[in-house]
C-alpha positions as a Markdown table, in Angstrom:
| # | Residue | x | y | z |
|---|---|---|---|---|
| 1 | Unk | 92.3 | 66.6 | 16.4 |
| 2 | Unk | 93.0 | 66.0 | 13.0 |
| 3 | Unk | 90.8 | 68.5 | 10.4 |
| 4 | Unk | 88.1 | 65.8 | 7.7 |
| 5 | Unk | 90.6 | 65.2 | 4.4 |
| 6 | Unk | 94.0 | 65.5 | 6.3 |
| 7 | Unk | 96.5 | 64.0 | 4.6 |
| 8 | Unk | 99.6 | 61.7 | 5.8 |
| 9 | Unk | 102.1 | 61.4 | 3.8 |
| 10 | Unk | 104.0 | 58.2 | 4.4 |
| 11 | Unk | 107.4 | 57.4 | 2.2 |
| 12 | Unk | 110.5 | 55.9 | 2.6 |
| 13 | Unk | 111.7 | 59.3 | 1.4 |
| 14 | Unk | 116.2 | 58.4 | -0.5 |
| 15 | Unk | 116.8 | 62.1 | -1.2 |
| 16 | Unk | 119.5 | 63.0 | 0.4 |
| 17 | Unk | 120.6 | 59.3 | 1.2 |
| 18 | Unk | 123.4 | 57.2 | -0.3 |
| 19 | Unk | 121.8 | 55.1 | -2.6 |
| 20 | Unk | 118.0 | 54.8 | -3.1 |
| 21 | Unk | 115.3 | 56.1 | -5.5 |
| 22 | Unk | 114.1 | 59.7 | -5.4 |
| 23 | Unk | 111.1 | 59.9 | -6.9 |
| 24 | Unk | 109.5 | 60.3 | -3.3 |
| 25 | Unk | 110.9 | 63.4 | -3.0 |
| 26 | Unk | 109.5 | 65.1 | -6.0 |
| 27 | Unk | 105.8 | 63.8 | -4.9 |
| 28 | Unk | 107.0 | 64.8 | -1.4 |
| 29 | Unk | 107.9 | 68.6 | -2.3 |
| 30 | Unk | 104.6 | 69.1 | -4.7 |
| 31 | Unk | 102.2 | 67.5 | -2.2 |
| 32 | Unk | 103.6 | 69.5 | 0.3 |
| 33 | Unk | 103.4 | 72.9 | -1.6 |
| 34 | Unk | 99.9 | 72.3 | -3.4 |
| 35 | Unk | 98.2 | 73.7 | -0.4 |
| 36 | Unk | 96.5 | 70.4 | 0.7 |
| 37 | Unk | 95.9 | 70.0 | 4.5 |
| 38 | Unk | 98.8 | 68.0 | 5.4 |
| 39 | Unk | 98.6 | 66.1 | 8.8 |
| 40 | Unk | 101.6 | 64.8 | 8.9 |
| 41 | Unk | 104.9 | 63.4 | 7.1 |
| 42 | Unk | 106.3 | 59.4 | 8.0 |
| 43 | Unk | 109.2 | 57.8 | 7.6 |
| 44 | Unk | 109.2 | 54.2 | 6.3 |
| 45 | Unk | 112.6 | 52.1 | 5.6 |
| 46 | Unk | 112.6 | 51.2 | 1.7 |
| 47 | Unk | 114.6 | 52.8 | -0.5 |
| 48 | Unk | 116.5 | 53.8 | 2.4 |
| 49 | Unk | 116.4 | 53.4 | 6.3 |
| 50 | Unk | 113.5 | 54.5 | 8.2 |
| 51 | Unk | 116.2 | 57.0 | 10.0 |
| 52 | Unk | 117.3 | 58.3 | 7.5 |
| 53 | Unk | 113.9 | 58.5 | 5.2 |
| 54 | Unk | 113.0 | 60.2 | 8.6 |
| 55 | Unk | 116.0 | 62.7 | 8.5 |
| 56 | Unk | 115.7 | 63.3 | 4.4 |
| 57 | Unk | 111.7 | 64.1 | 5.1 |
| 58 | Unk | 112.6 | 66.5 | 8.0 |
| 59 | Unk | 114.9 | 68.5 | 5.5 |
| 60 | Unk | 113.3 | 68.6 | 2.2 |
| 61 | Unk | 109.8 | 69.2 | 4.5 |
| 62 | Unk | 112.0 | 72.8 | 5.7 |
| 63 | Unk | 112.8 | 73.3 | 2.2 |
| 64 | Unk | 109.1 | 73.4 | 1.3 |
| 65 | Unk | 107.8 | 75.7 | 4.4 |
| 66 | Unk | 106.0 | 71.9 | 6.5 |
| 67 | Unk | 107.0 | 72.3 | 10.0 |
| 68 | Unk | 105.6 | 69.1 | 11.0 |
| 69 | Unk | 104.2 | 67.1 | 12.7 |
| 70 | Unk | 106.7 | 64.2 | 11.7 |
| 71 | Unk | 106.0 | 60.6 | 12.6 |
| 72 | Unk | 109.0 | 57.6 | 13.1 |
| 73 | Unk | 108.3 | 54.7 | 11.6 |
| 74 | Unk | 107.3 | 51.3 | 13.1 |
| 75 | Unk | 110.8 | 50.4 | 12.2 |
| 76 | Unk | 112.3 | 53.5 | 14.3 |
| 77 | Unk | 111.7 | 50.8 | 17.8 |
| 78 | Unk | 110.2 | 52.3 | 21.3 |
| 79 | Unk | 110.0 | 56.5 | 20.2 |
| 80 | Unk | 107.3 | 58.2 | 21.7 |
| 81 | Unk | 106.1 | 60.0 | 17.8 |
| 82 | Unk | 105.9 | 56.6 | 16.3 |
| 83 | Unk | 102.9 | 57.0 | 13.5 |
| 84 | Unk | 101.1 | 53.5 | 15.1 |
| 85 | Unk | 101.0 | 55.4 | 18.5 |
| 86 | Unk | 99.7 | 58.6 | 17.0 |
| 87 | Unk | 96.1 | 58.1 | 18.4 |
| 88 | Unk | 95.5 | 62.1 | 17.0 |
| 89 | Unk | 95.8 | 61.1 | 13.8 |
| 90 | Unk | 93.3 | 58.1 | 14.3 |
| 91 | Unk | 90.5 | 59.2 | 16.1 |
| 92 | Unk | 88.2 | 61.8 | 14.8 |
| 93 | Unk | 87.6 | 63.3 | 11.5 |
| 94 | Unk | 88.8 | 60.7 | 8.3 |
| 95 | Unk | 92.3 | 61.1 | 7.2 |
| 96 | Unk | 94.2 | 59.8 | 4.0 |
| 97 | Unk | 97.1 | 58.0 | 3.7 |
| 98 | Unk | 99.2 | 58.6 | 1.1 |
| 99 | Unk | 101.8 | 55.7 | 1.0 |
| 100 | Unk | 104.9 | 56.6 | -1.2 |
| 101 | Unk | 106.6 | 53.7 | 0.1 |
| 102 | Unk | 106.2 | 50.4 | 1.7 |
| 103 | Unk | 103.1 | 49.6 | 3.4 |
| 104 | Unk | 104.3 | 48.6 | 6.8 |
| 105 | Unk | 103.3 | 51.5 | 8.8 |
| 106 | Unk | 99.7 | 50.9 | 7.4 |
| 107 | Unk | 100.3 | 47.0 | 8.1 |
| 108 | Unk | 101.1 | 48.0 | 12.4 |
| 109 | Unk | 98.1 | 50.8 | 12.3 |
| 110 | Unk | 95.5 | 48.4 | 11.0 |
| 111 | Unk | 97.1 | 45.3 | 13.3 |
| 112 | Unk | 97.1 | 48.0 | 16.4 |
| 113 | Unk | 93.0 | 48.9 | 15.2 |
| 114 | Unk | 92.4 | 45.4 | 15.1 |
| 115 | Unk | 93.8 | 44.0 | 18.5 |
| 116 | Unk | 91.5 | 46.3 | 20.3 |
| 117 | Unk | 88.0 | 44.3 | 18.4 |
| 118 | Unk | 89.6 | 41.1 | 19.1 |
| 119 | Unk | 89.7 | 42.0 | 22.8 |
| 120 | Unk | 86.8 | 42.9 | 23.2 |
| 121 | Unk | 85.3 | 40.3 | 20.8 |
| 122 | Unk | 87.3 | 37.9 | 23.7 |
| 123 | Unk | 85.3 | 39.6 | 26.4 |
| 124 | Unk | 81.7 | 39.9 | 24.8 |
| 125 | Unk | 81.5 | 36.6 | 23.1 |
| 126 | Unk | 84.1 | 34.4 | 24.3 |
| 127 | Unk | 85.7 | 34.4 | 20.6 |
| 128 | Unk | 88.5 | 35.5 | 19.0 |
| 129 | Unk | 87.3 | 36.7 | 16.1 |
| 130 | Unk | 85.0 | 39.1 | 15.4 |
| 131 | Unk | 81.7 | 40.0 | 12.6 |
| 132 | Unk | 83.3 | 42.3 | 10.0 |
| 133 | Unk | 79.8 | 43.4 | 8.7 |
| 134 | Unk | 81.4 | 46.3 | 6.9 |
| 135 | Unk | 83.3 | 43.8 | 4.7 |
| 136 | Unk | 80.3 | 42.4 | 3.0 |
| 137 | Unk | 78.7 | 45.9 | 2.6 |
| 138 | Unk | 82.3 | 46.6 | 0.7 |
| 139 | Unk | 81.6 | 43.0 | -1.4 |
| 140 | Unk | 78.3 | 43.8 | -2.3 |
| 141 | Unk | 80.4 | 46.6 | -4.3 |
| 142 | Unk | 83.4 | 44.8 | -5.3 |
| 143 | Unk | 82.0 | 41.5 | -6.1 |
| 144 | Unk | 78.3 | 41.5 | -6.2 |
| 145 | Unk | 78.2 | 37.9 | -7.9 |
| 146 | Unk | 79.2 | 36.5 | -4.4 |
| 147 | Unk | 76.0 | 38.3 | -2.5 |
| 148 | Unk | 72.6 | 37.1 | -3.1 |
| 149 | Unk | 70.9 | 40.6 | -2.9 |
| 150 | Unk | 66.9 | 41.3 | -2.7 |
| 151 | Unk | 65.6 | 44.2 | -3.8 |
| 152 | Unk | 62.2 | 45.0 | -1.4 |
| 153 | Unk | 60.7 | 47.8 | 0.7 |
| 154 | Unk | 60.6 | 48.8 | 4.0 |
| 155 | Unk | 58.9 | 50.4 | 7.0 |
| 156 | Unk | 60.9 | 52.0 | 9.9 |
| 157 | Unk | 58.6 | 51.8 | 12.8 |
| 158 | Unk | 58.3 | 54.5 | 15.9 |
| 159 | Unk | 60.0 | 52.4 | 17.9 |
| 160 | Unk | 62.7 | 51.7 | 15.3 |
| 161 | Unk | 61.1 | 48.4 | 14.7 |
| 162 | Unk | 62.0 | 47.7 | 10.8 |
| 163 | Unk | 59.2 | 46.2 | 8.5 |
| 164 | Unk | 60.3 | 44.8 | 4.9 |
| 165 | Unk | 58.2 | 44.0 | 2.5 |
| 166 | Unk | 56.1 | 46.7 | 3.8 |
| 167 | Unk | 56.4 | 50.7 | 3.2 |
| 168 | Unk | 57.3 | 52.9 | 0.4 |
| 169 | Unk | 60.9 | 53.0 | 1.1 |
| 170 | Unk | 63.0 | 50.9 | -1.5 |
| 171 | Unk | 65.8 | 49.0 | 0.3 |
| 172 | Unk | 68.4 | 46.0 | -0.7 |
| 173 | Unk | 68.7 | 43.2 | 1.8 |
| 174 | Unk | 71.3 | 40.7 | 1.7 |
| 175 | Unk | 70.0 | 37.3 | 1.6 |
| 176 | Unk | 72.6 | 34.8 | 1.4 |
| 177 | Unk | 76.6 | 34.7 | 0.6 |
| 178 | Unk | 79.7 | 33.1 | 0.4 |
| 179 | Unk | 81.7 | 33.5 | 3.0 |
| 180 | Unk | 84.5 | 32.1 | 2.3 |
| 181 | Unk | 84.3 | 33.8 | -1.3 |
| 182 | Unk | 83.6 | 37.1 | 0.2 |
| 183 | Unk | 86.8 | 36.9 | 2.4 |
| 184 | Unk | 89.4 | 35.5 | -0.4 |
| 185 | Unk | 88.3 | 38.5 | -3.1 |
| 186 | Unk | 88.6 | 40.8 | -0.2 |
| 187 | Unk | 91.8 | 39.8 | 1.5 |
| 188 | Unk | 93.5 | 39.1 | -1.8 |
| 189 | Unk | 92.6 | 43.1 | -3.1 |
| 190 | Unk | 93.8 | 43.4 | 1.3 |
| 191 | Unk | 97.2 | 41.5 | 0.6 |
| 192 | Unk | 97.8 | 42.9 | -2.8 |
| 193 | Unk | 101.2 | 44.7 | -1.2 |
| 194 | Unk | 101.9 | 42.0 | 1.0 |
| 195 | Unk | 105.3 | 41.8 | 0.0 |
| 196 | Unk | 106.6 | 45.0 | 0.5 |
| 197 | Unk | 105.1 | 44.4 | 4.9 |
């Protein structure tokens, strides 16, 4: 079980490699020793190969006093410590990615999240998509312009029976939205990396 505010500190890691940027290595080595609780270090292929981003993280991780745990990329093929297969890290407590590299690690955690809600969406409603009510919470946020929002009141009843309009206790309802809108604004901030998958 992974402890609330673990990092994970994802990078396609060139230090020690034969070509390649090292910047990653000089976030690497003060992440690592600032005394943060670190989860877990990933390899991504960018600046170098995902084996050998694997193999320069291992070493500069020693060099630091981080014994692990270490994570293969997606890229690294059927290895049983591949960061997507790491159900640890993914259940429980919050972590935070750190991603010092490409995003393509992210890209097969969130597509391995998701298959799971579109099977079951297939066997409770016969669909292959499913709500994502959370989105339009995170719109109301990001783009209020697209939500018609009414401020009102509202009464939670005994048996959990809501009242609005009613009560002392001020609530925002969502009235109406684009949907379309809503999902374009939020997939394009989504897909803002895209390239780099």
């Amino acid at each position: 079980m992974v402890g609330q505010d673990a990092l994970i500190l994802d990078t396609d890691n060139a230090l020690g490699s034969p070509h390649g940027d090292v910047d990653d290595a000089f976030a690497l080595a003060a992440l690592l020793r600032s005394g943060l609780p670190v989860a877990g270090l990933a390899s991504v292929g960018g600046n170098t190969s995902e084996a050998r981003a694997d193999r320069n993280n291992r070493r500069l991780a020693a060099l630091c006093g981080f014994s692990g745990p270490f994570f293969r990329g997606v890229e690294a093929g059927e290895v049983p410590d591949r960061i997507d297969r790491a159900p640890e890290l993914w259940s429980g407590a919050p972590v935070r990615v750190v991603a010092l590299g490409p995003l393509t690690n992210l890209a097969a955690v969130l597509r391995r999240g998701s298959a799971r809600w579109l099977r079951r969406s297939r066997l409770l409603r016969w669909s292959s998509t499913f709500p994502a009510f959370d989105l339009l919470a995170a719109a109301c946020v990001i783009a209020p312009s697209l939500v018609d929002v009414e401020e009102t009141t509202a009464r939670v009843h005994s048996n959990l029976w809501i009242s609005y309009g009613r009560g002392g206790r001020p609530v925002r309802l969502v009235r109406g939205f684009d949907g379309e809108a809503v999902w374009r604004r939020c997939a394009s901030l989504i897909n803002e990396g895209a390239g780099q998958f």
